[in-house]
OpenMM code with the backbone's topology and positions (N, CA, C; nanometers):
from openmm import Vec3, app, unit

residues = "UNK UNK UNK UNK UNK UNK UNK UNK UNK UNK UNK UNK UNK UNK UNK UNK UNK UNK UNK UNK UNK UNK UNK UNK UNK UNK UNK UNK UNK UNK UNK UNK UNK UNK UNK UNK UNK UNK UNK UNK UNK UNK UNK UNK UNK UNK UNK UNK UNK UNK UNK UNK UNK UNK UNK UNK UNK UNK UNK UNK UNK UNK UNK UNK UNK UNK UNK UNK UNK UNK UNK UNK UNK UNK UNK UNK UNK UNK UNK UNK UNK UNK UNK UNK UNK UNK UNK UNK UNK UNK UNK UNK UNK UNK UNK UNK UNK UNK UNK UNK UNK UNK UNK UNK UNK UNK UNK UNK UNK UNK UNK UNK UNK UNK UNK UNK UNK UNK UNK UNK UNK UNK UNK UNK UNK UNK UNK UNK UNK UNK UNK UNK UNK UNK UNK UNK UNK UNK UNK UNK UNK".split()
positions = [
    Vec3(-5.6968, -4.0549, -4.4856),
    Vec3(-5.6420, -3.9236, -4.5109),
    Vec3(-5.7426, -3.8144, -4.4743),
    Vec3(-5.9047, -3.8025, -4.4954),
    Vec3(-5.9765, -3.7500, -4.4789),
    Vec3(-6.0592, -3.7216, -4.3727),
    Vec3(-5.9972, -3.8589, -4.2774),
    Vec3(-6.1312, -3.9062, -4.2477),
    Vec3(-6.1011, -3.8906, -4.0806),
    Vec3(-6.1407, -3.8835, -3.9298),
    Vec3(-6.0901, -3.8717, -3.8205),
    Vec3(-6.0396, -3.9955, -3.7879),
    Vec3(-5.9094, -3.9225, -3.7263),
    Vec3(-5.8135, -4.0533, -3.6649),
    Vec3(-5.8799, -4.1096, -3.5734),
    Vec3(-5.9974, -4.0301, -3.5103),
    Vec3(-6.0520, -4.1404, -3.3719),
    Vec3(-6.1237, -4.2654, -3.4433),
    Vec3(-6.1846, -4.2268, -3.5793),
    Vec3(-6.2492, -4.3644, -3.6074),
    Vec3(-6.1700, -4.4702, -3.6104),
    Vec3(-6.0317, -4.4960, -3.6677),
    Vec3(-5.9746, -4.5779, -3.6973),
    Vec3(-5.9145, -4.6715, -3.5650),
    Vec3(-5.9586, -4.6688, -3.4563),
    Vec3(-5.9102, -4.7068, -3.3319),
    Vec3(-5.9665, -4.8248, -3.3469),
    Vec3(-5.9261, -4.9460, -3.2937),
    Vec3(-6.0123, -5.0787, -3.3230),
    Vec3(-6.0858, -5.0468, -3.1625),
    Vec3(-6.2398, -5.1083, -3.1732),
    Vec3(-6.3044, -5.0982, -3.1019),
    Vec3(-6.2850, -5.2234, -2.9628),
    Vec3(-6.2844, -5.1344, -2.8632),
    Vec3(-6.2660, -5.2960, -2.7396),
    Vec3(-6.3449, -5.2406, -2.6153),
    Vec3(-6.3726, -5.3497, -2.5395),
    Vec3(-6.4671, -5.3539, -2.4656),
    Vec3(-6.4872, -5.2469, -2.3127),
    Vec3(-6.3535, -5.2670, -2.3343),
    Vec3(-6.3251, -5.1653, -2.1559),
    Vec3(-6.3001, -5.0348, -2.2059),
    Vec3(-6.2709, -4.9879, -2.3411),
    Vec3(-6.2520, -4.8499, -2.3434),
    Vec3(-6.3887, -4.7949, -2.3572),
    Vec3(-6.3849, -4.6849, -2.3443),
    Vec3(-6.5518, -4.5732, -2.3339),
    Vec3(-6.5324, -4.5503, -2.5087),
    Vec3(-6.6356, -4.5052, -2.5164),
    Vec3(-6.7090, -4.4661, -2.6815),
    Vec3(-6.6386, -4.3259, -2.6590),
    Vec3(-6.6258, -4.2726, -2.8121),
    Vec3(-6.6081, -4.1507, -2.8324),
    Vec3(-6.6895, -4.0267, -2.8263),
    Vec3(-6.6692, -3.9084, -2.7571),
    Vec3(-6.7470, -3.8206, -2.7448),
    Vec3(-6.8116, -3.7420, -2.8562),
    Vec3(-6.7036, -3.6921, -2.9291),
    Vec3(-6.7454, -3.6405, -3.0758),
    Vec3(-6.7398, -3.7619, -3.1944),
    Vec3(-6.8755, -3.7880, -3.2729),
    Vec3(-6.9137, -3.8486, -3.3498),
    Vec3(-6.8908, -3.7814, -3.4957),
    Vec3(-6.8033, -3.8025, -3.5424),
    Vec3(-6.7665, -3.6837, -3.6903),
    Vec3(-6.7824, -3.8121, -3.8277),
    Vec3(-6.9209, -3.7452, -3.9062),
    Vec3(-6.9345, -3.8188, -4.0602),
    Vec3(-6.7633, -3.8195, -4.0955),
    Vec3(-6.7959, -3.8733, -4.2617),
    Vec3(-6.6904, -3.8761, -4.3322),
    Vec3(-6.7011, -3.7565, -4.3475),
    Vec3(-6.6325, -3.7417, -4.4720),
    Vec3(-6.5749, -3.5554, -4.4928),
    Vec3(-6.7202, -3.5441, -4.5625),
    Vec3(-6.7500, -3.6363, -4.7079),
    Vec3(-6.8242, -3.5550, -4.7292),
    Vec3(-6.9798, -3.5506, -4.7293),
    Vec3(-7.0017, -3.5388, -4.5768),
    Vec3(-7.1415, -3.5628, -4.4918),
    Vec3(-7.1248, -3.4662, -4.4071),
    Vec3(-6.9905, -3.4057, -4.4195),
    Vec3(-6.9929, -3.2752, -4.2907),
    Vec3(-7.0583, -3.1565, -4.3325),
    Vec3(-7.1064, -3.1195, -4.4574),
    Vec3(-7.1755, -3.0088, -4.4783),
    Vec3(-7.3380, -3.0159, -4.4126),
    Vec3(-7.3328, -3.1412, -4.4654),
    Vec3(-7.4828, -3.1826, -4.4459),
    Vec3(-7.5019, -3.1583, -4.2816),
    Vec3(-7.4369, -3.2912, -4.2058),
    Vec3(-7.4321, -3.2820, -4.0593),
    Vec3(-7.4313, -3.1600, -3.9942),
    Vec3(-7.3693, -3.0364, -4.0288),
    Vec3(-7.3527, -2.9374, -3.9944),
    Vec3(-7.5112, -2.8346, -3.9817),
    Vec3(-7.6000, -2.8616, -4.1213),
    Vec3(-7.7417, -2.8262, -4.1277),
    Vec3(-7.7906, -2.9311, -4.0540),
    Vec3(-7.7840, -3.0199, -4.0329),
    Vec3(-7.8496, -3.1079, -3.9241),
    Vec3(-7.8124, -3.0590, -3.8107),
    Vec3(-7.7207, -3.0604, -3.7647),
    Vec3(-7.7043, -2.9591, -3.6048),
    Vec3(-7.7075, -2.8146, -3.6037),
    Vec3(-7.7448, -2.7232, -3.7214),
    Vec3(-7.7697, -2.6207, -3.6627),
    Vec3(-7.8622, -2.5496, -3.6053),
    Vec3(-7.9700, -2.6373, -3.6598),
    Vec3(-8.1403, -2.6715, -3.5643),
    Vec3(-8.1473, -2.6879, -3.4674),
    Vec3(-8.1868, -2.6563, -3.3929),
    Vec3(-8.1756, -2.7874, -3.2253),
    Vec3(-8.3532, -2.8564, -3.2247),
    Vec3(-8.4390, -2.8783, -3.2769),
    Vec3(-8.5188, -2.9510, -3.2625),
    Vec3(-8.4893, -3.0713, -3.3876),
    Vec3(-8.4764, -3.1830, -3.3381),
    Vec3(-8.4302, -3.3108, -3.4282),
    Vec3(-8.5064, -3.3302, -3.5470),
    Vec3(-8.6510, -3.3006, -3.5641),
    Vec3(-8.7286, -3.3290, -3.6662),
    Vec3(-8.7160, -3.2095, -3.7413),
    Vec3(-8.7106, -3.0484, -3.6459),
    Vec3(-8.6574, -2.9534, -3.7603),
    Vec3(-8.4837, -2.9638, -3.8518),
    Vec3(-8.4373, -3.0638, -3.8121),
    Vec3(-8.3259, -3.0987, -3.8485),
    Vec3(-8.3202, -3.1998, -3.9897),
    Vec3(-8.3747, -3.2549, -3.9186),
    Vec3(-8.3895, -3.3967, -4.0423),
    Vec3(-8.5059, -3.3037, -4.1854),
    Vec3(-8.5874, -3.2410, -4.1422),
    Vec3(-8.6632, -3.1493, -4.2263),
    Vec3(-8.6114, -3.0388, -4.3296),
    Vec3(-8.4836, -3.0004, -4.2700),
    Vec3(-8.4012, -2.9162, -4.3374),
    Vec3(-8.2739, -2.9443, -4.4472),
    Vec3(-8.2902, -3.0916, -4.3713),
    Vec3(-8.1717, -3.1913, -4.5117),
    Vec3(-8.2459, -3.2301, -4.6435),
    Vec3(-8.3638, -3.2190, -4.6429),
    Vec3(-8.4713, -3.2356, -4.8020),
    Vec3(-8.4447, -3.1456, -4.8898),
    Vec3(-8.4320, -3.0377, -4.8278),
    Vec3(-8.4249, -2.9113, -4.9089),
    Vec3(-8.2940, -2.8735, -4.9706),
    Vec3(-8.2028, -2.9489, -4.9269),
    Vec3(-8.0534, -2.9395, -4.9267),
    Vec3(-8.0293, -3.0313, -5.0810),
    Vec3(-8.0957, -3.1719, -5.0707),
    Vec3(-8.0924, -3.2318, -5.2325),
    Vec3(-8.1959, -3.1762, -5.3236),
    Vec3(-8.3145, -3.1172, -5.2550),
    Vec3(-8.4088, -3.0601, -5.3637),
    Vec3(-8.3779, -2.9909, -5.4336),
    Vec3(-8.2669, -2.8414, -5.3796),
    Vec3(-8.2045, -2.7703, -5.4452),
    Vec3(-8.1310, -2.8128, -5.5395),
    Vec3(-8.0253, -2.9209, -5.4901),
    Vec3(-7.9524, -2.9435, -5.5740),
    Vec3(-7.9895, -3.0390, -5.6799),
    Vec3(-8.0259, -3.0652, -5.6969),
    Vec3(-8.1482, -3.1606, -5.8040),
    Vec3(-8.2009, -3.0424, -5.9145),
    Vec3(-8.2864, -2.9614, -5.8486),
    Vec3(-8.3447, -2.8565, -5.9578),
    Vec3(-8.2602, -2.7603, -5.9704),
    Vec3(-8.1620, -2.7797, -5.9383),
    Vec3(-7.9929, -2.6442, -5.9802),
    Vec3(-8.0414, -2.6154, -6.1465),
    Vec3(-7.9967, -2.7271, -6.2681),
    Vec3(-8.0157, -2.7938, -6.3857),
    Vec3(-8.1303, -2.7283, -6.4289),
    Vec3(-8.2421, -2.7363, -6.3632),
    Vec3(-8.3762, -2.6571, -6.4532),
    Vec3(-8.3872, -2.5373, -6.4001),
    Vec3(-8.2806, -2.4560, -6.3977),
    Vec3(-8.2871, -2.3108, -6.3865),
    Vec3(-8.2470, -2.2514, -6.5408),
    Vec3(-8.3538, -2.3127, -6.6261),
    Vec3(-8.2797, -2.2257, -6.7482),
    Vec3(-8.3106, -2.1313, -6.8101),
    Vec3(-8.3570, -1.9990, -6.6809),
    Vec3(-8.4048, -1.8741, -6.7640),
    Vec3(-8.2578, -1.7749, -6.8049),
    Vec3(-8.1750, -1.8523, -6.8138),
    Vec3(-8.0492, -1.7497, -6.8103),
    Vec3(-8.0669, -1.7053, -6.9133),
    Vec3(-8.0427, -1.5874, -6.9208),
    Vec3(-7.9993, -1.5228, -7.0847),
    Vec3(-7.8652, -1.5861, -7.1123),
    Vec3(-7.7528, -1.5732, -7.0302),
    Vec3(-7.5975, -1.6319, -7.0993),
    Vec3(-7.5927, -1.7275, -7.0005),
    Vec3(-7.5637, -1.8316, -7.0286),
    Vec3(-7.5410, -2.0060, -6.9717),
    Vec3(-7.3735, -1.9889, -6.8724),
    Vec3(-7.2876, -1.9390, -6.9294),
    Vec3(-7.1667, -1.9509, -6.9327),
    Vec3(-7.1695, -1.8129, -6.7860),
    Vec3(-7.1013, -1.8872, -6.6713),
    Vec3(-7.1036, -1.7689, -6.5744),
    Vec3(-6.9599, -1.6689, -6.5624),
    Vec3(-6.8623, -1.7053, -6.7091),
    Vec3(-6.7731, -1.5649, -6.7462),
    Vec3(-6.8360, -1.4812, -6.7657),
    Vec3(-6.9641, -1.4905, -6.8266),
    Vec3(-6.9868, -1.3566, -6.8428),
    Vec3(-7.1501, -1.2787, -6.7594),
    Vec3(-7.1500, -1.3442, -6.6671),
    Vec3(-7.2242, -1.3208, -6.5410),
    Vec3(-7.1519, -1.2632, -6.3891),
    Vec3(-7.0671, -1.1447, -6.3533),
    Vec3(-6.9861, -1.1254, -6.2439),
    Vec3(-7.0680, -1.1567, -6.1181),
    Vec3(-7.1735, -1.1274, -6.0996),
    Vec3(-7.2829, -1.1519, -5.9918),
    Vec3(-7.2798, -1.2297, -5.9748),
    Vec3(-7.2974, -1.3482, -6.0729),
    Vec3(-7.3577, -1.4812, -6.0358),
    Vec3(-7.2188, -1.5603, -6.0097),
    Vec3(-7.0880, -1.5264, -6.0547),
    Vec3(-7.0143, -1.5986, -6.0539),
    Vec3(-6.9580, -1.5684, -5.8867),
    Vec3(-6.9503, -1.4146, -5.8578),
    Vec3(-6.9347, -1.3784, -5.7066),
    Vec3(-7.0232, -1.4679, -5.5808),
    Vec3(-7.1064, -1.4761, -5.6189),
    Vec3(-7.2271, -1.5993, -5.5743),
    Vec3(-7.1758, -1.6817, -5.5561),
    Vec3(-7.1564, -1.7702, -5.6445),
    Vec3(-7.1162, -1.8545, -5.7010),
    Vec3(-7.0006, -1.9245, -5.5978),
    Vec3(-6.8515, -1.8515, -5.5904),
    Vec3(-6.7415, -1.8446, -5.5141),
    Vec3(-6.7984, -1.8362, -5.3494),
    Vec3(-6.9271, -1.7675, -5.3328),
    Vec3(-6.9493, -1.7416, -5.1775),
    Vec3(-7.0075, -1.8694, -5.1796),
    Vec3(-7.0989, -1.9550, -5.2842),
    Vec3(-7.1728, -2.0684, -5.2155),
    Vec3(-7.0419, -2.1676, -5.1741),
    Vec3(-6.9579, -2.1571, -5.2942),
    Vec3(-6.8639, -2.2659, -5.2517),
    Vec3(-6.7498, -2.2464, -5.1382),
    Vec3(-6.7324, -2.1153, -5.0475),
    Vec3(-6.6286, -2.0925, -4.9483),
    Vec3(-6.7533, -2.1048, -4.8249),
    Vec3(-6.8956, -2.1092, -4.8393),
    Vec3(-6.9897, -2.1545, -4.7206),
    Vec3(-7.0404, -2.2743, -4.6944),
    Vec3(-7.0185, -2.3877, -4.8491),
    Vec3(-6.9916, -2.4681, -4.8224),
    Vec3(-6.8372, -2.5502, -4.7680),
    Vec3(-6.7354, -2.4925, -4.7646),
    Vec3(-6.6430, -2.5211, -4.6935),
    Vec3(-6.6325, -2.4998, -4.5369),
    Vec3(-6.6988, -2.3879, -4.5348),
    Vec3(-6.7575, -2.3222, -4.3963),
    Vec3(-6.8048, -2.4246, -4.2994),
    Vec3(-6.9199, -2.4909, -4.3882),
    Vec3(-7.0296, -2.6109, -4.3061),
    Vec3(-6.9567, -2.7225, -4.2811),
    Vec3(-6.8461, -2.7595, -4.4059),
    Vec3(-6.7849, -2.8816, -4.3929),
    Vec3(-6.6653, -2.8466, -4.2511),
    Vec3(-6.6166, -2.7291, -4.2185),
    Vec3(-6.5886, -2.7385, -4.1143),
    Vec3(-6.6394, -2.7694, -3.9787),
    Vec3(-6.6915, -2.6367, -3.9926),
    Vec3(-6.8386, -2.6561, -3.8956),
    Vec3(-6.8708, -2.7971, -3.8498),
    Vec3(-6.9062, -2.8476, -3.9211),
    Vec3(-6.9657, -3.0505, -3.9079),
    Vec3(-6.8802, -3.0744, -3.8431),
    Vec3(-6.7202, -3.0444, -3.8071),
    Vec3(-6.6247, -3.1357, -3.7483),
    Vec3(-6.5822, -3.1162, -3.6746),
    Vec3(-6.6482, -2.9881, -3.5865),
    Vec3(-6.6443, -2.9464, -3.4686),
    Vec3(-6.7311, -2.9561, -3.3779),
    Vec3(-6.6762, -2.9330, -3.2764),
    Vec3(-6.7491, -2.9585, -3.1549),
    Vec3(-6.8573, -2.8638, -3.1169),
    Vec3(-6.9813, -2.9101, -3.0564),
    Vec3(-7.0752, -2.8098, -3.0249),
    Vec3(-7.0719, -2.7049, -2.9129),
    Vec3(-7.0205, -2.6165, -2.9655),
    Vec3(-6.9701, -2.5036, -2.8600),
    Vec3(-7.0171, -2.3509, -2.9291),
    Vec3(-6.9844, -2.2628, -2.8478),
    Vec3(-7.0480, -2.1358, -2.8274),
    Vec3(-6.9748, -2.0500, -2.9654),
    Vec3(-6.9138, -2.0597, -3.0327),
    Vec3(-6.8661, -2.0218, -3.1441),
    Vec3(-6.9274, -2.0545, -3.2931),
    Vec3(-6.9265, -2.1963, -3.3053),
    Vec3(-6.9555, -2.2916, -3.3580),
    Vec3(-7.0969, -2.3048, -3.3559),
    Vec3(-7.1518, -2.3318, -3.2632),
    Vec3(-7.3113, -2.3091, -3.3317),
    Vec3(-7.3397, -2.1855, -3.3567),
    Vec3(-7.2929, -2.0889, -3.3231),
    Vec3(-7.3665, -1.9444, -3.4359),
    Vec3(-7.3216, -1.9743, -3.5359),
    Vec3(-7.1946, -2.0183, -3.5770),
    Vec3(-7.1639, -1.9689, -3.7551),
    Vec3(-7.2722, -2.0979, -3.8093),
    Vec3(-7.3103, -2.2019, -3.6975),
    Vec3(-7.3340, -2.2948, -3.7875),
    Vec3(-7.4711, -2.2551, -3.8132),
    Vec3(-7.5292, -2.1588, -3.7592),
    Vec3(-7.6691, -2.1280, -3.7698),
    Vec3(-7.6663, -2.0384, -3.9112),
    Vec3(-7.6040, -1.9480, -3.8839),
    Vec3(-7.5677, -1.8984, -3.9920),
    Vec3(-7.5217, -1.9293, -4.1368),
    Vec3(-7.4657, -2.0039, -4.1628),
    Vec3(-7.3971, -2.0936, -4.2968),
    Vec3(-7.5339, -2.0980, -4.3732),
    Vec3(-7.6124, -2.2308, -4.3247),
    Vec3(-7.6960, -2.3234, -4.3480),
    Vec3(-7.8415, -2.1840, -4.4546),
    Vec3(-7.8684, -2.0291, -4.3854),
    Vec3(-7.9299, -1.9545, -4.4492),
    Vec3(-7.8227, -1.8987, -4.5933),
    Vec3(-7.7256, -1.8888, -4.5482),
    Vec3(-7.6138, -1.8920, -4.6731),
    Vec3(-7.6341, -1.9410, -4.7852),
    Vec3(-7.6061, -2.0640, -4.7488),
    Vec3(-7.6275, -2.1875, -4.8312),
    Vec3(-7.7758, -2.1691, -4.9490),
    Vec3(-7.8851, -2.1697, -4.8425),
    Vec3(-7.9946, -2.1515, -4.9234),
    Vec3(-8.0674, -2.0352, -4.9883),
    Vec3(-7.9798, -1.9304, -4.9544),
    Vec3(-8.0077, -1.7933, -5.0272),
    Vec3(-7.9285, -1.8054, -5.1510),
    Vec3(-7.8301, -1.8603, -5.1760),
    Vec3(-7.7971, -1.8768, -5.3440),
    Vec3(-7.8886, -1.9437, -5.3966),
    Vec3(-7.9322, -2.0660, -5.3624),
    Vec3(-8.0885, -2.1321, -5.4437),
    Vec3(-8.1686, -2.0313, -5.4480),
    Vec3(-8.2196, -1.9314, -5.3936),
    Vec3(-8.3070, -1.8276, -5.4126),
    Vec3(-8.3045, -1.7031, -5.4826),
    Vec3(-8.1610, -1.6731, -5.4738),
    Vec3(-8.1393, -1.5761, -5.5574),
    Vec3(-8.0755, -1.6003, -5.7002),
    Vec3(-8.0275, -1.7326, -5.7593),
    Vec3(-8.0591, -1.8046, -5.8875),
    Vec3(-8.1412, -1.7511, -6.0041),
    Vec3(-8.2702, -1.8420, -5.9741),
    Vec3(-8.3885, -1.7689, -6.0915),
    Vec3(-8.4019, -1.6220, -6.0766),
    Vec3(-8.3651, -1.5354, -5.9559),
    Vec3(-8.4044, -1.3912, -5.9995),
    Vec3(-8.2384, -1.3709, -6.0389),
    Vec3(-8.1464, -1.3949, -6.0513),
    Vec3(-8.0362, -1.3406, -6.1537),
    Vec3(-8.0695, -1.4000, -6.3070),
    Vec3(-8.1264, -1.4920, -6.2930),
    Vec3(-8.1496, -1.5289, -6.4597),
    Vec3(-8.2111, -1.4749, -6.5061),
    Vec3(-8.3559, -1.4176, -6.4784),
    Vec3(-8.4723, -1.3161, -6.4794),
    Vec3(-8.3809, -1.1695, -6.5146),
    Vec3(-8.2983, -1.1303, -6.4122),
    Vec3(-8.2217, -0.9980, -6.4401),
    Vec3(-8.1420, -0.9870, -6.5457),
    Vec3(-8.0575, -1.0982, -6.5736),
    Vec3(-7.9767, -1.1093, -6.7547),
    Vec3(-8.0947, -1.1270, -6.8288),
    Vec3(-8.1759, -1.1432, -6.7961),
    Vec3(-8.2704, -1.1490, -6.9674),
    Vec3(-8.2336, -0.9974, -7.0189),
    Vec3(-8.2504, -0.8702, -6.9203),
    Vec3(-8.2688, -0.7338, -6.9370),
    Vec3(-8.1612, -0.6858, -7.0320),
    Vec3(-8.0616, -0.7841, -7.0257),
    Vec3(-7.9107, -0.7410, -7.0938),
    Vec3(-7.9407, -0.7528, -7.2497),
    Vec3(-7.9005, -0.6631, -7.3145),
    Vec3(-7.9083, -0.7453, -7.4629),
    Vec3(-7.8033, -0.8272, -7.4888),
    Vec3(-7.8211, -0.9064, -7.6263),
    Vec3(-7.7314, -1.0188, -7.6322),
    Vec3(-7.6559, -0.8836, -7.7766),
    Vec3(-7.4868, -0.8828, -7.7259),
    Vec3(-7.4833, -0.7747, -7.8288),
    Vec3(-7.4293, -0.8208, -7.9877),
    Vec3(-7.4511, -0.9134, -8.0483),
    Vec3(-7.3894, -0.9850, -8.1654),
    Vec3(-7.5812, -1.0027, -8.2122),
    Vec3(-7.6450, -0.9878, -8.1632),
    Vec3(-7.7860, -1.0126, -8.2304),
    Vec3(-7.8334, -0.8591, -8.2497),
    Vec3(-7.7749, -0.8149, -8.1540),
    Vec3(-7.8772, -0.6638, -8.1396),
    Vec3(-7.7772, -0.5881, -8.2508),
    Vec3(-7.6771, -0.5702, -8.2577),
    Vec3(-7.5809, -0.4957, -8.3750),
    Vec3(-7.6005, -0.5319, -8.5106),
    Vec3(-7.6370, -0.6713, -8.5465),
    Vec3(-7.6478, -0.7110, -8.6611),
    Vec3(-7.7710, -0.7038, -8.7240),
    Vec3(-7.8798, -0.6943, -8.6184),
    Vec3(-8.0358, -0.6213, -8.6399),
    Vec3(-8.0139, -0.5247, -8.7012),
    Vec3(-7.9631, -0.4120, -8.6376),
    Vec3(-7.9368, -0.2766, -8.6108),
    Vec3(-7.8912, -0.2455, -8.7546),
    Vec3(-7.7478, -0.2859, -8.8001),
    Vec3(-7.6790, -0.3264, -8.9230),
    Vec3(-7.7325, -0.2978, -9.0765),
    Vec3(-7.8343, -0.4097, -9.0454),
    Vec3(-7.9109, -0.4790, -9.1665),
    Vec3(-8.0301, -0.3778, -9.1550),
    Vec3(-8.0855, -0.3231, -9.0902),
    Vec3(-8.1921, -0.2532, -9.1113),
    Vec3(-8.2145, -0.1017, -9.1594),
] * unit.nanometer
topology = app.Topology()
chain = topology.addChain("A")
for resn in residues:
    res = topology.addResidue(resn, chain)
    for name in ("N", "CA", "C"):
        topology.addAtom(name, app.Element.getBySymbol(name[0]), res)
């Protein structure tokens, strides 16, 4: 259902190999930062950073509020990481052409500017007061 109809061809001897080589679906984000490099080792170099992030997502816990209802920034973020990761997963399943590698160059800084701009939105809600602590201070005193 997911997956390209060319793979499913049984393989035989006199036909030629396929031109476009397409992962499963969900290796096309990745593949996509792998080809938007063109030097192979800057390629393979740029997929580390792709699980590192997502690994240390979890120990970002300078948030003042955990819950991203009540973060609009981060949740706007948030919606762009996940429509640029749809972006890449396209991207991956296309062919290398003159369209297609700009966005794909493009995505991949996408992608890693939400890991970066993360800890400085958590840093920026600290500034907020929390208002059920600060009123009841206020209150009592």
């Amino acid at each position: 259902m997911f997956g390209a109809p060319d793979t499913y061809i049984p393989a035989t001897p006199l036909s030629h190999a396929r031109l476009i080589v397409v992962p499963e679906w969900y290796f096309l984000p990745i593949h996509a930062i792998l080809r938007s490099i063109p030097d192979k080792s800057g390629g393979v170099a740029a997929i580390a950073p792709v699980f590192i992030c997502l690994l240390a997502l979890p120990f970002f816990k300078n948030m003042y509020v955990r819950s991203s209802s009540f973060r609009p920034i981060y949740q706007g973020i948030f919606w762009l990481l996940l429509a640029d990761c749809l972006l890449l997963g396209w991207i991956g399943c296309q062919p290398v052409e003159a369209p297609f590698v700009t966005i794909g160059q493009i995505s991949p800084f996408v992608f890693f500017l939400f890991f970066a701009i993360t800890p400085i939105l958590g840093r920026v809600g600290r500034g907020i007061p929390n208002s059920y602590t600060d009123e009841t201070d206020q209150v009592c005193q």
